[in-house]
PyMOL Python script that loads the backbone (N, CA, C, O; Angstrom):
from pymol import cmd

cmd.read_pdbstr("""\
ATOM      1  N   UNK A   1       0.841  -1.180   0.000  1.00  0.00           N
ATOM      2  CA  UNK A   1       0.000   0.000   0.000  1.00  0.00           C
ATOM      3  C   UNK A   1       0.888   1.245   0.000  1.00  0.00           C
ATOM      4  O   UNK A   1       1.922   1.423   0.643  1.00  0.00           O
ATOM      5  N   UNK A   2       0.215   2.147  -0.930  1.00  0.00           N
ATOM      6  CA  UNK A   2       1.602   3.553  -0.912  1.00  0.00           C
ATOM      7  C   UNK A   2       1.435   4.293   0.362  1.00  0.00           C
ATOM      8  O   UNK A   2       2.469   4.929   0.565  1.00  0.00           O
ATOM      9  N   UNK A   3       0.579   4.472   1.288  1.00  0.00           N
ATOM     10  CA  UNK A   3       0.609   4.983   2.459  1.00  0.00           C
ATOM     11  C   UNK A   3       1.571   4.792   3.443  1.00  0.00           C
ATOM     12  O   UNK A   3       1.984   5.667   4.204  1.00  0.00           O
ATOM     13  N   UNK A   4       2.024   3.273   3.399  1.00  0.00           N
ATOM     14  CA  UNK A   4       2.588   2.517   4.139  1.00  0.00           C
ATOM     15  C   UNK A   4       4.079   2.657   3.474  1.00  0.00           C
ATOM     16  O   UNK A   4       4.968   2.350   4.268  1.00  0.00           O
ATOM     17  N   UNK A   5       4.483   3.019   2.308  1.00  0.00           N
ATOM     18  CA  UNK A   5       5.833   3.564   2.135  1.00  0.00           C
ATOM     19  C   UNK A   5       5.890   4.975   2.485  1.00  0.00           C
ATOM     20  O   UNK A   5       7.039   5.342   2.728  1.00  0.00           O
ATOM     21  N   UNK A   6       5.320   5.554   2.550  1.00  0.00           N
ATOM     22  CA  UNK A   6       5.118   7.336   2.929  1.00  0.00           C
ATOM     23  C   UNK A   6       5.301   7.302   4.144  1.00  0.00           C
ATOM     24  O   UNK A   6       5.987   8.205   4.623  1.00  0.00           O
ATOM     25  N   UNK A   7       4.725   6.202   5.081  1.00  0.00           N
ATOM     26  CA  UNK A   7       5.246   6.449   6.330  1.00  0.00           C
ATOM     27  C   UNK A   7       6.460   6.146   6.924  1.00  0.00           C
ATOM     28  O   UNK A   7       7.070   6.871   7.710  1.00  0.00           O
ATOM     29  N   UNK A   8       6.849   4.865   6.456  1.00  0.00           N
ATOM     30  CA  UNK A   8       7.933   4.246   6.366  1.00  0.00           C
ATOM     31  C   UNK A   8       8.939   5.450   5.901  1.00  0.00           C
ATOM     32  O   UNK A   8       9.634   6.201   6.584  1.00  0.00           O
ATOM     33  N   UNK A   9       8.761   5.357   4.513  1.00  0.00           N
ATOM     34  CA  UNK A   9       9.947   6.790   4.605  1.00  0.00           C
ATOM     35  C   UNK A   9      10.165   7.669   5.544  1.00  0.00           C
ATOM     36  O   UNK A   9      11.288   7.817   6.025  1.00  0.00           O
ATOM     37  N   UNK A  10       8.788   8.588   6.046  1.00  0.00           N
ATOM     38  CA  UNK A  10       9.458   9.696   6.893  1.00  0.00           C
ATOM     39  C   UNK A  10       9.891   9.086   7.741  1.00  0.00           C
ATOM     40  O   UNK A  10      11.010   9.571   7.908  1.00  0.00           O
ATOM     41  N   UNK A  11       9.717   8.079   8.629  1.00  0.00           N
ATOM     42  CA  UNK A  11       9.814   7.872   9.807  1.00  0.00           C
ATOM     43  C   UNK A  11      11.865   7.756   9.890  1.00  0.00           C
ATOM     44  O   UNK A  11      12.664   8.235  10.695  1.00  0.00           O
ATOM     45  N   UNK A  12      12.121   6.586   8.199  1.00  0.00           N
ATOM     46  CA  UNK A  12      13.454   6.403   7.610  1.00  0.00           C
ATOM     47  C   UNK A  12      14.136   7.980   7.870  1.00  0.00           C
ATOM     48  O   UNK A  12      15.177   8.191   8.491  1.00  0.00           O
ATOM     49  N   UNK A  13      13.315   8.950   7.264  1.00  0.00           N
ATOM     50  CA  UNK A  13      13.793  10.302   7.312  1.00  0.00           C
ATOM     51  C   UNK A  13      14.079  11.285   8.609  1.00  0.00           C
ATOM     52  O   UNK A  13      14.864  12.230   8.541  1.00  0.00           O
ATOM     53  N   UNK A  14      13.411  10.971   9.688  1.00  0.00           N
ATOM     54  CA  UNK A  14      13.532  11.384  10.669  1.00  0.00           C
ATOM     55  C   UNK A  14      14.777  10.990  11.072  1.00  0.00           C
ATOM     56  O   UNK A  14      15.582  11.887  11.319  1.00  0.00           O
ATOM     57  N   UNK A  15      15.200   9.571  11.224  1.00  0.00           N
ATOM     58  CA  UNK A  15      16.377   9.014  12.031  1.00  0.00           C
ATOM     59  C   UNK A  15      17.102   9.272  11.189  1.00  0.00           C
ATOM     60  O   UNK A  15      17.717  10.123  11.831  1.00  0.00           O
ATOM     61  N   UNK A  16      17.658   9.267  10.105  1.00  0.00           N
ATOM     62  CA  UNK A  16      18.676   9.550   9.127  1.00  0.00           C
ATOM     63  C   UNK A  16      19.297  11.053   9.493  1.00  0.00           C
ATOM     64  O   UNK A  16      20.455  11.442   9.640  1.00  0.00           O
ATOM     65  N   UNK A  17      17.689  11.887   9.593  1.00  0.00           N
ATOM     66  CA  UNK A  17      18.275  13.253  10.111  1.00  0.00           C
ATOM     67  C   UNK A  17      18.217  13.932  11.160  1.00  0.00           C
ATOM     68  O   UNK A  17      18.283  15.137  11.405  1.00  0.00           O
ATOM     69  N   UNK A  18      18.067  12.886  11.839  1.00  0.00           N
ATOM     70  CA  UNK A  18      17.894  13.223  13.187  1.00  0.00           C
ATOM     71  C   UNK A  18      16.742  14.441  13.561  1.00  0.00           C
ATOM     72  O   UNK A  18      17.085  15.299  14.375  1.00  0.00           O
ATOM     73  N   UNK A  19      15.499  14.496  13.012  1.00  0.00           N
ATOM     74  CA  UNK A  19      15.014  15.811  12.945  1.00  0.00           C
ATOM     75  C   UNK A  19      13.256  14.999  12.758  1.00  0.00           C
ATOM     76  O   UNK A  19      13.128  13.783  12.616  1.00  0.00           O
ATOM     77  N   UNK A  20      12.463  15.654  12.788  1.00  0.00           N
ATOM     78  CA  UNK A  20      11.092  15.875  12.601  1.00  0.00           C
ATOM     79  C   UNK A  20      10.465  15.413  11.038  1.00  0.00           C
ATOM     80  O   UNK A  20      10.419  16.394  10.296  1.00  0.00           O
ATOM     81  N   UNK A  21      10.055  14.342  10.491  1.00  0.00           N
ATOM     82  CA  UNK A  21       9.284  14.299   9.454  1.00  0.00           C
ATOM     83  C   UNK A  21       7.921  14.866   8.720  1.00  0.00           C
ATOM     84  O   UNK A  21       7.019  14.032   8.793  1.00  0.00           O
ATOM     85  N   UNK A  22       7.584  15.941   8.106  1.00  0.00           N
ATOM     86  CA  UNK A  22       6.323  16.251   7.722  1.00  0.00           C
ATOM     87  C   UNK A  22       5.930  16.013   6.699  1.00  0.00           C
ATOM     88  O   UNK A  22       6.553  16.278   5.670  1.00  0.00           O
ATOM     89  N   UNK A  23       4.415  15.264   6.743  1.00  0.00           N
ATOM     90  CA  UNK A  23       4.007  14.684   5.684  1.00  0.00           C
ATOM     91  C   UNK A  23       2.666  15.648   4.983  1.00  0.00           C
ATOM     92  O   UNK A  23       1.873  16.081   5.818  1.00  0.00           O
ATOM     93  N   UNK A  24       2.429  15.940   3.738  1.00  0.00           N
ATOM     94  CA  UNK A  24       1.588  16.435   3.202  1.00  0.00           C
ATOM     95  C   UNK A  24       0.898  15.212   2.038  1.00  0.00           C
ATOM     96  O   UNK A  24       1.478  14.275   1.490  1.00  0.00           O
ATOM     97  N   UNK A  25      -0.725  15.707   1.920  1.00  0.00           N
ATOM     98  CA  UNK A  25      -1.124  15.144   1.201  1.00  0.00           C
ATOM     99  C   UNK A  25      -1.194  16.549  -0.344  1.00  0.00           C
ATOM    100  O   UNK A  25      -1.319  17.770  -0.249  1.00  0.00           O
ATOM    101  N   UNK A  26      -1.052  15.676  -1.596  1.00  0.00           N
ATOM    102  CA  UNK A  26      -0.873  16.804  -2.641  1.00  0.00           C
ATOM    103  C   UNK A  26      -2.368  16.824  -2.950  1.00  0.00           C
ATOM    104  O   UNK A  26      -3.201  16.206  -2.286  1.00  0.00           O
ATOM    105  N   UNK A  27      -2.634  17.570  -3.988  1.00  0.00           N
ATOM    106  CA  UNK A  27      -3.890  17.872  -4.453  1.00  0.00           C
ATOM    107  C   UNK A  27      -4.277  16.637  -5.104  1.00  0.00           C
ATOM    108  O   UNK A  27      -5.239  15.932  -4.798  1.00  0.00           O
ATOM    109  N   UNK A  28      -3.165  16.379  -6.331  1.00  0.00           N
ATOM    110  CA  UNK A  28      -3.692  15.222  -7.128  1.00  0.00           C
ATOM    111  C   UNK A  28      -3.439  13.926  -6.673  1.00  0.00           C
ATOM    112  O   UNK A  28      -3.812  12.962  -7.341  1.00  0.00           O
ATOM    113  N   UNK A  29      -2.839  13.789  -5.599  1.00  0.00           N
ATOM    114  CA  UNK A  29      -3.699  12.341  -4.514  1.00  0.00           C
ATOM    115  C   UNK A  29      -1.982  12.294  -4.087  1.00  0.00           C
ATOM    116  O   UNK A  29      -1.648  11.969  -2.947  1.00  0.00           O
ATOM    117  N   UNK A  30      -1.304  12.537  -4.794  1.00  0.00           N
ATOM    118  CA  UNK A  30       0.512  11.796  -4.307  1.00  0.00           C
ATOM    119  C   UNK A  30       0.717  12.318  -2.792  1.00  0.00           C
ATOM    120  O   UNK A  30      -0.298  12.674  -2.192  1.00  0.00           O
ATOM    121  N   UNK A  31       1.709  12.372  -2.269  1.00  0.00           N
ATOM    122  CA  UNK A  31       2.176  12.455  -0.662  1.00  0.00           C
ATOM    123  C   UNK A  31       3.635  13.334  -1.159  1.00  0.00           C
ATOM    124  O   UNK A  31       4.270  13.292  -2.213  1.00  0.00           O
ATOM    125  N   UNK A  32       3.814  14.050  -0.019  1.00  0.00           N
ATOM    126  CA  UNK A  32       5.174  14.960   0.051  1.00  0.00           C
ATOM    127  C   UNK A  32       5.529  14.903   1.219  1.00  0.00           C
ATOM    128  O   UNK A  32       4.734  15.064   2.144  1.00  0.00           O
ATOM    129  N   UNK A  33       6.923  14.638   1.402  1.00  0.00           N
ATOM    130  CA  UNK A  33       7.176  14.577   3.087  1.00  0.00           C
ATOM    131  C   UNK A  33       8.519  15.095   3.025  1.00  0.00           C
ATOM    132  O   UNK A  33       9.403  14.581   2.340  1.00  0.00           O
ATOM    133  N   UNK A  34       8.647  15.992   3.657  1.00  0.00           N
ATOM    134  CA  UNK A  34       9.879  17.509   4.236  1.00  0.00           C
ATOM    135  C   UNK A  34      10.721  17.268   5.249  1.00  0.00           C
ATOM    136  O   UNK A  34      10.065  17.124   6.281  1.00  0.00           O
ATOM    137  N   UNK A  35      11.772  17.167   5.414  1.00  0.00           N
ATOM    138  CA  UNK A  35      12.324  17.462   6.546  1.00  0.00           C
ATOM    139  C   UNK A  35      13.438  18.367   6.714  1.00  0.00           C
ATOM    140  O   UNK A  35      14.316  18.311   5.853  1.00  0.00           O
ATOM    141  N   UNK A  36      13.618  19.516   8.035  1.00  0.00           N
ATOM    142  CA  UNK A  36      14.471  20.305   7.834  1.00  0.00           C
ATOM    143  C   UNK A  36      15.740  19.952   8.842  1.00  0.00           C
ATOM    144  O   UNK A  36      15.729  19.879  10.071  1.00  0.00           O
ATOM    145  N   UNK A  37      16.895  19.747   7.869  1.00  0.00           N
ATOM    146  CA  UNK A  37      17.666  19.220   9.314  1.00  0.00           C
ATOM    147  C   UNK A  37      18.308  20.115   9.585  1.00  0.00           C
ATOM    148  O   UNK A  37      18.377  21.155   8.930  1.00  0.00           O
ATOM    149  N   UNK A  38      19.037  19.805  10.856  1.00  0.00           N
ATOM    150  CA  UNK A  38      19.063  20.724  11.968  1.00  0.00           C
ATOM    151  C   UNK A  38      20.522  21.446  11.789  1.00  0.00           C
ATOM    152  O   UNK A  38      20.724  22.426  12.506  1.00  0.00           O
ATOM    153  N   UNK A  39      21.288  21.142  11.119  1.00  0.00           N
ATOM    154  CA  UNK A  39      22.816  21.695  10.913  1.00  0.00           C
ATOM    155  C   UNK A  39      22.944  21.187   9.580  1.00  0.00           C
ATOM    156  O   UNK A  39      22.027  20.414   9.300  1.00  0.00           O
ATOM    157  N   UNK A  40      23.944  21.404   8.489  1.00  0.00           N
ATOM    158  CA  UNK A  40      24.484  21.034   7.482  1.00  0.00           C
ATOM    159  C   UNK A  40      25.163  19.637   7.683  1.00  0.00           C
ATOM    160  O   UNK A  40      26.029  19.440   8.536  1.00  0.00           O
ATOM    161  N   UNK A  41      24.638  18.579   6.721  1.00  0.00           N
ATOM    162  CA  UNK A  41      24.767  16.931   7.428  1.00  0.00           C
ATOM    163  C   UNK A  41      26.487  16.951   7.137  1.00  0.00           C
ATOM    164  O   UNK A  41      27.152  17.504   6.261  1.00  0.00           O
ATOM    165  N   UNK A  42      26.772  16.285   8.024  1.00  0.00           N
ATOM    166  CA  UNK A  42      28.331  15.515   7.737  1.00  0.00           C
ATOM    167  C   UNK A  42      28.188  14.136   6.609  1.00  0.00           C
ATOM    168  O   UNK A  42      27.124  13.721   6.148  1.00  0.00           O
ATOM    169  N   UNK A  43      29.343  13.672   6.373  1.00  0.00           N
ATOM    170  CA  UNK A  43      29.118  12.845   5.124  1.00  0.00           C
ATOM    171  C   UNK A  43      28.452  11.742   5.144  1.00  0.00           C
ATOM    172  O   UNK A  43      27.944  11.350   4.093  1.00  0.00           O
ATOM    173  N   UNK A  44      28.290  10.906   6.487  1.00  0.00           N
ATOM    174  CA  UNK A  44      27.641   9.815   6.943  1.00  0.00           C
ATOM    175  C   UNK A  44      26.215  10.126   6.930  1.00  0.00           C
ATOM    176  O   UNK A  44      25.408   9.372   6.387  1.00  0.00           O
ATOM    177  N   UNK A  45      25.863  11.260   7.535  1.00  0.00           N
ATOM    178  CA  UNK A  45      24.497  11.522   7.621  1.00  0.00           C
ATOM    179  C   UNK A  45      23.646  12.005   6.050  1.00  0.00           C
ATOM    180  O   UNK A  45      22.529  11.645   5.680  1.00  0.00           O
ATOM    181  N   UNK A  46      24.595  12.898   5.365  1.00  0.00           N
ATOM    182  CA  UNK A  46      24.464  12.684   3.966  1.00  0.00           C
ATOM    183  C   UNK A  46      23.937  11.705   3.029  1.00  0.00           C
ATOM    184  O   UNK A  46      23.098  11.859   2.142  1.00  0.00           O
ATOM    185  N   UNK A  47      24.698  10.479   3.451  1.00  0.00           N
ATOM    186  CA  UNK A  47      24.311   9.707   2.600  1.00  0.00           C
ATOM    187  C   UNK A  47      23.665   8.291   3.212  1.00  0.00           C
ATOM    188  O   UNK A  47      23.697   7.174   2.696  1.00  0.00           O
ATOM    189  N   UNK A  48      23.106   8.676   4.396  1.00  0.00           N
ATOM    190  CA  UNK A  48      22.019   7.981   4.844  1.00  0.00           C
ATOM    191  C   UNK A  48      20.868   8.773   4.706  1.00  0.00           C
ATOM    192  O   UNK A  48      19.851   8.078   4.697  1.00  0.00           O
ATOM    193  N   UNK A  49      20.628  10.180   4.577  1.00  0.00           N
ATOM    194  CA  UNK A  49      19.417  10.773   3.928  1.00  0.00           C
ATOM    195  C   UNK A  49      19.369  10.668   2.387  1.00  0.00           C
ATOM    196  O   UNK A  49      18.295  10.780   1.797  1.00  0.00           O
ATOM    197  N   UNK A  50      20.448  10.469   1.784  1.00  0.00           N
ATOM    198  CA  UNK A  50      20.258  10.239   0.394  1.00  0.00           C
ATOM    199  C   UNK A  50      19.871   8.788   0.090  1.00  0.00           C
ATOM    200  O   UNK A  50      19.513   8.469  -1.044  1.00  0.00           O
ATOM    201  N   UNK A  51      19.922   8.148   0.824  1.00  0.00           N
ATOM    202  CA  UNK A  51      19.765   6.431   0.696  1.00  0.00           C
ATOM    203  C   UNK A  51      17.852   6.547   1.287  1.00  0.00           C
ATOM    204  O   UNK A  51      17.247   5.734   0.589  1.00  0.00           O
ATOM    205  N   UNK A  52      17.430   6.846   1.702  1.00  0.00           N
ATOM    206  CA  UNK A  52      16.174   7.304   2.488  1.00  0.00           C
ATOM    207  C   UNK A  52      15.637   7.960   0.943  1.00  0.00           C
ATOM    208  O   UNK A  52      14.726   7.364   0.370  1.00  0.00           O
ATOM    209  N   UNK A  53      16.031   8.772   0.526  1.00  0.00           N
ATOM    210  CA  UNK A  53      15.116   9.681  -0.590  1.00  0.00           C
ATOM    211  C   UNK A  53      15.060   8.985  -1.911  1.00  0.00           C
ATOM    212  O   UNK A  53      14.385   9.064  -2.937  1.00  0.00           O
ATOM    213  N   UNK A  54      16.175   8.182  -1.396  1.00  0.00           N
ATOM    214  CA  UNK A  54      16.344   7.451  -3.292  1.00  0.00           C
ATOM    215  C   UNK A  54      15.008   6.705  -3.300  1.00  0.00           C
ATOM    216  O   UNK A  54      14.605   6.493  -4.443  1.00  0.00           O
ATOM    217  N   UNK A  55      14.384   6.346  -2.527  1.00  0.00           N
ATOM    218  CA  UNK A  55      13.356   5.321  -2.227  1.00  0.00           C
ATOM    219  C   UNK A  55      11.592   6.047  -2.562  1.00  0.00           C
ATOM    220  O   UNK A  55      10.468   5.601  -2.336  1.00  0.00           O
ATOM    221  N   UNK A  56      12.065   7.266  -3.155  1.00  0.00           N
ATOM    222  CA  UNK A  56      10.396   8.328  -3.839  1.00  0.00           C
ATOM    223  C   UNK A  56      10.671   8.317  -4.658  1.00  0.00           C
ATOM    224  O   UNK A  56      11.798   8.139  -5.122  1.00  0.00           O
ATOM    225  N   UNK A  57       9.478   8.553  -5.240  1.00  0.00           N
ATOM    226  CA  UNK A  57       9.364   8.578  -6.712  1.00  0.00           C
ATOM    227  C   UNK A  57       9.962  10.033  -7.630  1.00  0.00           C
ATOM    228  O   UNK A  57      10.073  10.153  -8.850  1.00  0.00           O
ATOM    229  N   UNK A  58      10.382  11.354  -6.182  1.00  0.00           N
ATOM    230  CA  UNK A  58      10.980  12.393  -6.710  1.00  0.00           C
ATOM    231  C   UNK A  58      11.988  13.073  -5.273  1.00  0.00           C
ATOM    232  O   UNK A  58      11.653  12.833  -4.113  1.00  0.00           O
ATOM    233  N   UNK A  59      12.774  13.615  -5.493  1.00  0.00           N
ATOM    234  CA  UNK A  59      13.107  14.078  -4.179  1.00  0.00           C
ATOM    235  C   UNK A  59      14.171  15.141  -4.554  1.00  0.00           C
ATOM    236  O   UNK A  59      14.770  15.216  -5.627  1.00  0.00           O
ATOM    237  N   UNK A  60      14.280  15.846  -3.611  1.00  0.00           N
ATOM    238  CA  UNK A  60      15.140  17.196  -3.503  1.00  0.00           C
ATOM    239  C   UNK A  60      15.526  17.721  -2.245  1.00  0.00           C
ATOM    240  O   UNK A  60      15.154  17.321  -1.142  1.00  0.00           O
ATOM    241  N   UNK A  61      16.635  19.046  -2.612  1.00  0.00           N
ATOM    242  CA  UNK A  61      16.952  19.786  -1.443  1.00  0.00           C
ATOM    243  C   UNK A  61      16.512  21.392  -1.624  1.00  0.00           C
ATOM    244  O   UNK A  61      16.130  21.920  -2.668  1.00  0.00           O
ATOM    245  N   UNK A  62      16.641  21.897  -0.563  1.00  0.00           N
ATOM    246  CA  UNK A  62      16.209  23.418  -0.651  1.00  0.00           C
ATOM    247  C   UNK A  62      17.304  24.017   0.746  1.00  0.00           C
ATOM    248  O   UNK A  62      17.349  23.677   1.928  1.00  0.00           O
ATOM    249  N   UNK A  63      17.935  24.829   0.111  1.00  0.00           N
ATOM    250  CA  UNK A  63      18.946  25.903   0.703  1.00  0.00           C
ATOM    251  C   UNK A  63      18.326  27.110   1.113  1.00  0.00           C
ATOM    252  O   UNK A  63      17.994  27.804   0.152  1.00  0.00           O
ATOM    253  N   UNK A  64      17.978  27.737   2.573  1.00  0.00           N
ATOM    254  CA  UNK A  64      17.378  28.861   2.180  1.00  0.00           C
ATOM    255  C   UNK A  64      17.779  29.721   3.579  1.00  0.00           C
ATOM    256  O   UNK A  64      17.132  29.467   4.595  1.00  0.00           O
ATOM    257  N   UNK A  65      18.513  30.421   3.615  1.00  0.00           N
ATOM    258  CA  UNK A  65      18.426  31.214   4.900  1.00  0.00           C
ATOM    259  C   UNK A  65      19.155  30.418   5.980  1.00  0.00           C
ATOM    260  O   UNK A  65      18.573  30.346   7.063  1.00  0.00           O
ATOM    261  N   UNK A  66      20.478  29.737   5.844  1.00  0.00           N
ATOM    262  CA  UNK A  66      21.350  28.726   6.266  1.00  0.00           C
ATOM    263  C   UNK A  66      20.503  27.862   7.191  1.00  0.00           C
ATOM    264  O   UNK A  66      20.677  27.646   8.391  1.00  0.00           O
ATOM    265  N   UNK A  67      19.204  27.251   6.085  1.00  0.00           N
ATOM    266  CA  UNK A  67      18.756  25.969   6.413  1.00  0.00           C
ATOM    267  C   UNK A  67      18.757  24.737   5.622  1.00  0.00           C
ATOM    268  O   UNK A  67      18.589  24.970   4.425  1.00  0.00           O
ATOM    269  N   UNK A  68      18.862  23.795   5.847  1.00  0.00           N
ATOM    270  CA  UNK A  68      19.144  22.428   5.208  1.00  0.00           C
ATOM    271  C   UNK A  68      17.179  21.597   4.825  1.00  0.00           C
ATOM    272  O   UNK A  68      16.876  20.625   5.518  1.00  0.00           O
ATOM    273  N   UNK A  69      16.422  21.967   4.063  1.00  0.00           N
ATOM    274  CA  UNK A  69      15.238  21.135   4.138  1.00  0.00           C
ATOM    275  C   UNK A  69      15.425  20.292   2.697  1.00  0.00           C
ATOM    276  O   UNK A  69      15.841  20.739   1.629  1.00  0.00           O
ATOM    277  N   UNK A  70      14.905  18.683   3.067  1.00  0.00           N
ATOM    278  CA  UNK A  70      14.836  17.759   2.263  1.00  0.00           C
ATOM    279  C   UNK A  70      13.716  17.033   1.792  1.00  0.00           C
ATOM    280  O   UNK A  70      13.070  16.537   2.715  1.00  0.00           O
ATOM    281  N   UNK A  71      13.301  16.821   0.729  1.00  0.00           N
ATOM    282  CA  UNK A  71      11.808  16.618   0.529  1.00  0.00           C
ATOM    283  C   UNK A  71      11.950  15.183  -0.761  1.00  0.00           C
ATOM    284  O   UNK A  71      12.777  14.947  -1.641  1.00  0.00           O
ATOM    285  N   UNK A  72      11.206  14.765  -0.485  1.00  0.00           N
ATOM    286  CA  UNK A  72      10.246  13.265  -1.516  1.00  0.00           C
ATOM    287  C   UNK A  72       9.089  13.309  -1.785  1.00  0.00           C
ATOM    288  O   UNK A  72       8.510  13.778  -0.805  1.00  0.00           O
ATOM    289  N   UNK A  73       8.246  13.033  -2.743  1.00  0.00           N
ATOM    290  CA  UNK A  73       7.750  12.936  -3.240  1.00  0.00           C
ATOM    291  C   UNK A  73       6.837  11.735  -4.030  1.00  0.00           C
ATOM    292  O   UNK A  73       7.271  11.376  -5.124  1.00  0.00           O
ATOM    293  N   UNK A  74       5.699  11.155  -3.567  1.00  0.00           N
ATOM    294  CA  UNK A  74       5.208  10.344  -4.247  1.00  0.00           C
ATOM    295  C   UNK A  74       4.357  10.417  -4.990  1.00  0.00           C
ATOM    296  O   UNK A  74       3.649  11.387  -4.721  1.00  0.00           O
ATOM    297  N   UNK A  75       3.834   9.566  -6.319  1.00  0.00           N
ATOM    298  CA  UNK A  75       2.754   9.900  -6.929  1.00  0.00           C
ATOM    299  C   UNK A  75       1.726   9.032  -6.569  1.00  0.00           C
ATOM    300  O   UNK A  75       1.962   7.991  -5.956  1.00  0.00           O
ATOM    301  N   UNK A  76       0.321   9.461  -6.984  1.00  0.00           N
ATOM    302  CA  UNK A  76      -0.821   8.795  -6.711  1.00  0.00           C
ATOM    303  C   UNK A  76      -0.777   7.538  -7.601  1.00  0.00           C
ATOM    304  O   UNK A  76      -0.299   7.349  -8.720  1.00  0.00           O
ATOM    305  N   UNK A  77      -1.479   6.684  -6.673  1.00  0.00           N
ATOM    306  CA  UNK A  77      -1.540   5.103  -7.648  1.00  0.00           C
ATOM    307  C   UNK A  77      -1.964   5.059  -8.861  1.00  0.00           C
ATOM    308  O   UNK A  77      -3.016   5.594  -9.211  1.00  0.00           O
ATOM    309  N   UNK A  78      -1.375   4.567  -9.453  1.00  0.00           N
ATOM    310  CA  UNK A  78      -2.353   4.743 -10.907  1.00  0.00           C
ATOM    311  C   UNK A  78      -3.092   3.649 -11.058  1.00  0.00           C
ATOM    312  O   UNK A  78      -2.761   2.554 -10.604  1.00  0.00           O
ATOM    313  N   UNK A  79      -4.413   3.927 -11.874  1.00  0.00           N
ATOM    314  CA  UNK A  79      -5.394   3.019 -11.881  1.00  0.00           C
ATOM    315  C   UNK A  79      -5.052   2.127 -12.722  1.00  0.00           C
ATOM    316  O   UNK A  79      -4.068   2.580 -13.308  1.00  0.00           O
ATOM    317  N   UNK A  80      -5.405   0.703 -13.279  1.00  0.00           N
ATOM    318  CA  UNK A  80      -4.911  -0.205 -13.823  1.00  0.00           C
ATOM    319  C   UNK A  80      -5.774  -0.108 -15.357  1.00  0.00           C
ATOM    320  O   UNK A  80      -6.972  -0.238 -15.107  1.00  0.00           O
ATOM    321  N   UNK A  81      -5.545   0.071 -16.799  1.00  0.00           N
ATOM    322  CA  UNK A  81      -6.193   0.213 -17.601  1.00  0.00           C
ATOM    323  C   UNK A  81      -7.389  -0.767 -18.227  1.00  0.00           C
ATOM    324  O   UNK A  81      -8.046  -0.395 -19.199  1.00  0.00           O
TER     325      UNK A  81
END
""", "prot")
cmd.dss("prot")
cmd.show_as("cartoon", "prot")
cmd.util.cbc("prot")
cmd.orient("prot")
């Protein structure tokens, strides 16, 4: 069930970054889940949040005001034709 990877991830995302997971539902049904970590990661922590994000279907970073936030992305199920 895709719910059940959405949670799974953040929860993956929290401990990776040691920080708070937030999950959004999108308009057109997919899931987005954010997290802002708390200092600029060292290389270990790096690439245990990158090992965590590889696992959405989209994911990114955002630099803004010397903060670190990391985000994934899932899409809605698609119906079977």
């Amino acid at each position: 069930m895709r719910t059940t990877r959405v949670f799974e991830l953040a929860s993956d995302l929290a401990a990776a970054g040691g920080t708070e997971a937030r999950i959004q539902r999108l308009p057109g049904g997919g899931y987005r889940i954010e997290a802002t970590l708390p200092t600029g990661p060292d290389e270990h922590d790096h690439r245990a949040v990158l090992a965590v994000l590889a696992r959405a279907d989209r994911y990114g970073h955002r630099y803004a005001a010397r903060t670190h936030t990391v985000w994934a992305e899932f899409d809605p199920p698609q119906e079977p034709p």
